[in-house]
N, C-alpha and C positions, 0 to 999 in steps of 0.2 A: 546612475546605472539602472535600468530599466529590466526588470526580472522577469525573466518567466516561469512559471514557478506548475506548468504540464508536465515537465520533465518529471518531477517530482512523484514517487506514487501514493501520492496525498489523496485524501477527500475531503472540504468541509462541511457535507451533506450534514443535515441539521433531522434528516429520515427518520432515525431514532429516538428523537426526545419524546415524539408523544407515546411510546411505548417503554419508557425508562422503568426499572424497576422500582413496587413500591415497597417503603421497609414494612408494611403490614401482611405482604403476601408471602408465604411461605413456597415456595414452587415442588418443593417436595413433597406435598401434600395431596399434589395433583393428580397422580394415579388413583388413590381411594376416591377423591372426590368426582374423576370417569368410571368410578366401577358404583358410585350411588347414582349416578344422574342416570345410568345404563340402566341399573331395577327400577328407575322413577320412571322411564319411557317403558315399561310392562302394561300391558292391556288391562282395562277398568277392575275385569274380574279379577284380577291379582293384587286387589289393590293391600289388603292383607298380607300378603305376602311380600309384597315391594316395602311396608312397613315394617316390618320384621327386618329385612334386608337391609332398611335404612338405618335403622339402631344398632344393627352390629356392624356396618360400617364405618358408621360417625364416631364407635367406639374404639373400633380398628385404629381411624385418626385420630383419635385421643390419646390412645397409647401409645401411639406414635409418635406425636408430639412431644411426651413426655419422655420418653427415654431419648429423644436427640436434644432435647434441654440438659440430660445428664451430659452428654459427650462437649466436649468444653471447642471452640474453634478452630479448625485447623489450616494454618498461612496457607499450606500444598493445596487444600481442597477449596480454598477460593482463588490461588494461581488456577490452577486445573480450570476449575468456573468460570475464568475470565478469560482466557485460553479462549471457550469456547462458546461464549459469547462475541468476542471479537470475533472468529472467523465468520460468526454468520451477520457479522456486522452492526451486533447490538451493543454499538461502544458504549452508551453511558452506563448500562448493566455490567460492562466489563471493568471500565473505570472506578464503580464503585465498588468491585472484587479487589484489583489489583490495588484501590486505597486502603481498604481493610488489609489485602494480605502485608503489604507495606509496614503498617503499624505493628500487626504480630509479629513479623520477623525482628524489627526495630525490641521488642519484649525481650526478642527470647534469644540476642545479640548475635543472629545472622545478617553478619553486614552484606555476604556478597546475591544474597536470596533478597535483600533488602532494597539494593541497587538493581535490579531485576526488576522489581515490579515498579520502583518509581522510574523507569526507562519507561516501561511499559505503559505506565499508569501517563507518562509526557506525552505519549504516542496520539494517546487519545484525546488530551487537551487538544494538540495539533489538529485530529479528525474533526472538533467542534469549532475549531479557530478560535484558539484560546492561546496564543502562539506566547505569550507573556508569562503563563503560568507555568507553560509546557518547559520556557527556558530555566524557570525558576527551579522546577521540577530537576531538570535533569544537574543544574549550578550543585542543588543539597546532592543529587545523586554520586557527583563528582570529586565532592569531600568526603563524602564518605569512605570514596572507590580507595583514595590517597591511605588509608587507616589500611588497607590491604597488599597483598602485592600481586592482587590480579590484574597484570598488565593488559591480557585482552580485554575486562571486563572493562578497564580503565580509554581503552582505545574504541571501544563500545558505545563508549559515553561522548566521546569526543565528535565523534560519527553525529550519534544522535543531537547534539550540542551544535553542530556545525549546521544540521541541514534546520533545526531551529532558526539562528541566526539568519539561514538561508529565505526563510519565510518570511524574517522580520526584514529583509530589505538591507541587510547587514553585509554586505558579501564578504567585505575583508576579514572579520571577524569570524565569518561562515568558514574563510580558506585556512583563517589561522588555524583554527578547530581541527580541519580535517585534515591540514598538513601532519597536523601534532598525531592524531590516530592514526595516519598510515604509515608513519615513521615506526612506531610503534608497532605496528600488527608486521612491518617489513622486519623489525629488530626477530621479534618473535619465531618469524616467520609461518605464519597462520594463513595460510590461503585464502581459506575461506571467507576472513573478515577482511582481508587485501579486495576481495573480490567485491565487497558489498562498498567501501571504500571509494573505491575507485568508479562504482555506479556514480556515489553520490558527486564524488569531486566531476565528473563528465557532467553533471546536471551544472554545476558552478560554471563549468567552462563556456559552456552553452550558452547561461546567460550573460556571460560578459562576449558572445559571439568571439570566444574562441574553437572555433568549428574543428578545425584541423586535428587540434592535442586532441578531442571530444572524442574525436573519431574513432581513434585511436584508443582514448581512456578507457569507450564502453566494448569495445570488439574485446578486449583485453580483459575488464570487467566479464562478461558474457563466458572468456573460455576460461576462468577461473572456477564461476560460480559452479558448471557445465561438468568439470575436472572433480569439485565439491557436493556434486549433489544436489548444489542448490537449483532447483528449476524453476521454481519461483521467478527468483534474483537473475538469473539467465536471461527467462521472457522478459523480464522489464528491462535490463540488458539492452536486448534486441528492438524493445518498443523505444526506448529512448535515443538510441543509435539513429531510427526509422527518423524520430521526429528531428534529430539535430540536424540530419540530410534534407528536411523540407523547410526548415529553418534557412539553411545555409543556400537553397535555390535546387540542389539536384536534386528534380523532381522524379524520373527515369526510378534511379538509383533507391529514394525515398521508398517510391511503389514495391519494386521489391521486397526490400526490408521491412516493410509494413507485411508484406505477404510471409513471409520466413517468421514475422514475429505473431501473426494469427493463428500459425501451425503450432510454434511453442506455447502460446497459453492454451489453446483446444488440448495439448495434450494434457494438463494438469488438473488436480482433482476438483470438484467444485468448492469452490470456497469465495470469502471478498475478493481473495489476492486476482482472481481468475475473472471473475466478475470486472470490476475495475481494469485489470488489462482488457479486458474485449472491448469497455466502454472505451478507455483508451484509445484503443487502437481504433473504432469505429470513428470517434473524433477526428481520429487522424488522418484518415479517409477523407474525411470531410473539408477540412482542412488544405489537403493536396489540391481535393477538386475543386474549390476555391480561388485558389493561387494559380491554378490552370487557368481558369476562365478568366479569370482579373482583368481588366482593362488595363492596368497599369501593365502586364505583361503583352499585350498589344501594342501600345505605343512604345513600349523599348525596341519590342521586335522593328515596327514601323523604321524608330529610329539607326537601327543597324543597317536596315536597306539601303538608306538613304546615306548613311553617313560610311559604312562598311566597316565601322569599328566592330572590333569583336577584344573587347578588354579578356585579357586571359585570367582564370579563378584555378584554383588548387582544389580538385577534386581528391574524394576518397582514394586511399594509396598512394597520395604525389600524382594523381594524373593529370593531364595540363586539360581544360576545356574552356568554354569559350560562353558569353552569356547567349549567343544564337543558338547553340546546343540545345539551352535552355529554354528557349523559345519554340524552339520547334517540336521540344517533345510534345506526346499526344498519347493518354493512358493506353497501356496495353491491355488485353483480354475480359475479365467482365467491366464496366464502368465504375468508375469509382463509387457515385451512389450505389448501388448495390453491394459492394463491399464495406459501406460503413453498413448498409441497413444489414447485411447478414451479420456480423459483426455485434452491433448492437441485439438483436434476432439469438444471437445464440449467449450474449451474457442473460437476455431474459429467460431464455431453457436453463440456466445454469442457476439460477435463481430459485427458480419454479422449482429443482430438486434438494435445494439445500432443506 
C-alpha cells in the first residue's frame, strides 16, 4: 500500500538541531547578562562606571543562581517550557522539557500528567523522524494510561499510536488504533477528540484512496473541531479535505478548498501550527498546478476525443462527473503559482513575528 503521508500535519525538518539546547546554559540568566553587555557598549569615558556596573550585575547573577539552585524542579514549569518551545518550533529544546517533566511526574506518582508529556514528548521523536521511538514512546504511554480510568486520555493515545503506525507504513495497525479511540471518544461522547480522530482516520482513508468516506470523514472532522474551538484542527480539516480532492482528480473543486483553507489558517494566531498550514497549503498549490499542466492530462484528454469515452467518477456529495470535466478545467482567478508563492510569502511574515 503506498502512503502518503502530506495529509498528515507532520514535519521532519531537522531546522532545529543546530540550535538544541545546551545543559551548560542557563537561559534564565539572560536578562542580567543584556543589562551588562548594555553598560559594556557605554562610551570610553565611562569606562569606570561601566566597571562598577559590571560587578553588581554579575553579582546580581550570582545570587540569582543561587536561590534558583534552592527551588527544587518543577514537572508544570518545564511542561509550561516545552509548551513553548514547541510552538516556536524548537522541538529538541521542547523534547528535552517534556523528557524531564516525564520523569518528575513518574516521582511524584502523577500518572495522567505523566502520559501527557510522554504523548508529547512521541510528538517530537515524530517531528525528527524518529518514528520507532515515538511508537515505543507512546506503547509505555498506553500502559500506563490502563493503571487509570482516563478514557479520553486513553483514546488520546490511541490517536497518537495510530498515526504513529501510520508513518511506519503500518496501515492496518494504524486503523486498528484509531478504530479503538474513536470508539471510545464516541462511548464518551467528547466532541472535541471525535473531531481530531476522525482528521486523522480521513488521512488513513486517503491513503488507501478511499476518497469518497475521506470526504466525508474530514468535512465532518472540520464541523466538529469548528463547534469545539478548535481552529487549529478545523484549518488542517479543511487543508487536508483541499488535498484528498487533488488526490482524487477534482481539480475545480481542489482550488476552492485550498482557497477556504488559506482564509482559515490566515486567521489563526502565529504560531508552527500556522506556519506549516500556509507551507502546506502553498505546496498544494503547487501541486494542483502541476497535475494541470501534466502531459499525461493531455493525452487522456486527447484520448476522450477520440474515443468519446467519459468513465463516470463520484464526486464530492454523490455528484456524478466525468474525467473530461476533468480535463477541461482551467484555474480560476489569480494563477495558481501566485497562490502558493503568497502562501509560502505569508507563512514567512508569520515567522518573522513569532
Amino acid at each position: 500500500m503506498e502512503m502518503n503521508d502530506r495529509h498528515l500535519h507532520r514535519s521532519n525538518s531537522n531546522s532545529t538541531r543546530n540550535n538544541a539546547w545546551k545543559p551548560g546554559l542557563d537561559t534564565r540568566t539572560r536578562p542580567h547578562l543584556r543589562k551588562v553587555l548594555a553598560h559594556v557598549c557605554l562610551s570610553g569615558c565611562l569606562v569606570m562606571a561601566c566597571s562598577v556596573l559590571w560587578l553588581e550585575a554579575a553579582a546580581a547573577v550570582s545570587a540569582d543562581i543561587k536561590k534558583e539552585q534552592l527551588v527544587p524542579p518543577s514537572a508544570d514549569v518545564e511542561m509550561a517550557q516545552a509548551k513553548t518551545d514547541f510552538q516556536r518550533g524548537a522541538f529538541a529544546q521542547a523534547g528535552l522539557h517534556w523528557m524531564e517533566a516525564a520523569r518528575l511526574y513518574e516521582k511524584e506518582g502523577r500518572l495522567n500528567e505523566q502520559c501527557q508529556a510522554l504523548m508529547n514528548l512521541a510528538y517530537v521523536f515524530e517531528q525528527e523522524g524518529q518514528i520507532t521511538k515515538a511508537t515505543v514512546t507512546l506503547r509505555k504511554a498506553l500502559d500506563l494510561v490502563q493503571k487509570t480510568r482516563n478514557r479520553a486520555m486513553a483514546a488520546t493515545i490511541l490517536d497518537r499510536l495510530g498515526n504513529a503506525f501510520y508513518l511506519l507504513g503500518k496501515g492496518e495497525l494504524a486503523y486498528e488504533q484509531l478504530d479503538k479511540g474513536l470508539t471510545i471518544a464516541r462511548e464518551i461522547e467528547n466532541r472535541s477528540l471525535i473531531a481530531v480522530l476522525l482528521n486523522d482516520r480521513g488521512n488513513l482513508l486517503s491513503s488507501r484512496q478511499q476518497f469518497h468516506e475521506a470526504f466525508s470523514v474530514y468535512s465532518e472532522s472540520k464541523r466538529l473541531a469548528t463547534e469545539t474551538g478548535q481552529s487549529a484542527l478545523a484549518a488542517t480539516a479543511q487543508t487536508n479535505l483541499a488535498l484528498a480532492l487533488l488526490d482524487r482528480g477534482h481539480f475545480a473543486e481542489s482550488e476552492k478548498q485550498f482557497d477556504v483553507a488559506y482564509t482559515d489558517v490566515q486567521k489563526l494566531e502565529d504560531s508552527y501550527a500556522k506556519i506549516y498550514g500556509l507551507l502546506n497549503i502553498g505546496l498544494g498549490f503547487g501541486d494542483l498546478q502541476a497535475a494541470v499542466a501534466t502531459p499525461r492530462m493531455m493525452v487522456e484528454e486527447a484520448e476522450l476525443r477520440v474515443t468519446g469515452s467519459t468513465r463516470g467518477v463520484v464526486g464530492p456529495g454523490g455528484n456524478q462527473t466525468s474525467r473530461r470535466d476533468l480535463s477541461d478545467y482551467s484555474p480560476s482567478g489569480k494563477n495558481l503559482v501566485r497562490q502558493a508563492h503568497d502562501s509560502f510569502a505569508a507563512a514567512a511574515e508569520s515567522a518573522n513575528r513569532l
